[in-house]
C-alpha positions in Angstrom: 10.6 -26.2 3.6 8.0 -24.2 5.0 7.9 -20.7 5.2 6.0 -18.8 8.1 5.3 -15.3 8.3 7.2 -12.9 10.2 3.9 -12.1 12.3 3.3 -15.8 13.2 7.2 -16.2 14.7 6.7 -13.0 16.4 3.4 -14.7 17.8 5.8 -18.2 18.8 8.1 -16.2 20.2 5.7 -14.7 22.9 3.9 -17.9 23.3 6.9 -19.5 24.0 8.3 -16.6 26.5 4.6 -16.7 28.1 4.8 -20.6 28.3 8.4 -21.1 29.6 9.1 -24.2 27.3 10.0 -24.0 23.9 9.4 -27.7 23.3 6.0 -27.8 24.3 5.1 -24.4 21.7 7.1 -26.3 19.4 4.9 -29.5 19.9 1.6 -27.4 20.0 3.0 -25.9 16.7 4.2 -28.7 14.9 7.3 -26.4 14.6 11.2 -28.2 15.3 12.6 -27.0 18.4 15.8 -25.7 16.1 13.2 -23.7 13.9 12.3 -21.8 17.4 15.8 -21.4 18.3 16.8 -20.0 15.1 13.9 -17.2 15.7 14.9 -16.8 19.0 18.9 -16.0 18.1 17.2 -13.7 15.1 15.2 -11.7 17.3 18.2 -11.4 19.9 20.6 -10.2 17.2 18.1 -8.1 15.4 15.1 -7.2 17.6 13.1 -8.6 15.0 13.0 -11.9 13.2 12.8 -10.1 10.4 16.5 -10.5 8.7 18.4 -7.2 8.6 19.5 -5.6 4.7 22.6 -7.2 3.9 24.2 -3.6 4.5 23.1 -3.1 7.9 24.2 -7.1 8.6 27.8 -6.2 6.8 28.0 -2.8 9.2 26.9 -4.9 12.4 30.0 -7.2 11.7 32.7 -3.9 10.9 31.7 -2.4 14.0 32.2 -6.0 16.0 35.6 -6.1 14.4 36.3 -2.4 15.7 35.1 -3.1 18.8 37.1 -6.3 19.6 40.0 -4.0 18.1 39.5 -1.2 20.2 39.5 -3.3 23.1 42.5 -5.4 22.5 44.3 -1.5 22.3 42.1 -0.4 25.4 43.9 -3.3 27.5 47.0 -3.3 26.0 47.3 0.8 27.0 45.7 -0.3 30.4 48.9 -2.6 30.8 51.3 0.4 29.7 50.0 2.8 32.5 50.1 0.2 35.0 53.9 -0.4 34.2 54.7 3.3 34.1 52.9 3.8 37.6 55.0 1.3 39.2 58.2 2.7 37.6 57.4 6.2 39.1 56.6 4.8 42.3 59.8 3.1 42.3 61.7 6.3 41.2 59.9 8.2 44.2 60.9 5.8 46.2 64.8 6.1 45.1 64.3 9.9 45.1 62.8 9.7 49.2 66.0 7.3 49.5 68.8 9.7 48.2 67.1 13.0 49.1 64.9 12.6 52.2 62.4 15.4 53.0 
């Protein structure tokens, strides 16, 4: 397998954001259109397609776990307040019933 340098993806990646079509760089390149797209999902995740240390990689993923976590709580909390809203509505309601202003 071929190994390219971090300089000449960085130099695909523009040409192929310049260009608009990935399999015509890949063609000029005599690069597979997957080899692109694996650069492409590298530089997305990382800003780079340089690989990130195995400790910021290992961080990334904790924090994605937290996040989903934190989220799932977030909705689940949103769902509480909503419920307890409508059950003090509906005990103002009763109240405005049985003891009108």
């Amino acid at each position: 397998m071929k190994r390219y340098s971090d300089e000449f993806k960085e130099q695909i990646l523009e040409e192929c954001s310049q260009v608009g079509n990935i399999a015509l760089v890949a063609r000029r390149h005599n690069i597979s259109k997957s080899t692109i797209h694996s650069w492409i999902k590298a530089h997305r995740k990382n800003g780079s397609v340089k690989p990130l240390p195995k400790v910021l990689d290992k961080r990334i993923n904790e924090l994605e776990k937290r996040l989903e976590e934190v989220s799932t709580e977030n909705e689940r909390l949103k769902r509480l307040v909503a419920e307890k809203e409508l059950e003090l509505a509906i005990l103002r309601d009763l109240r405005n019933r049985v003891n009108p202003r």
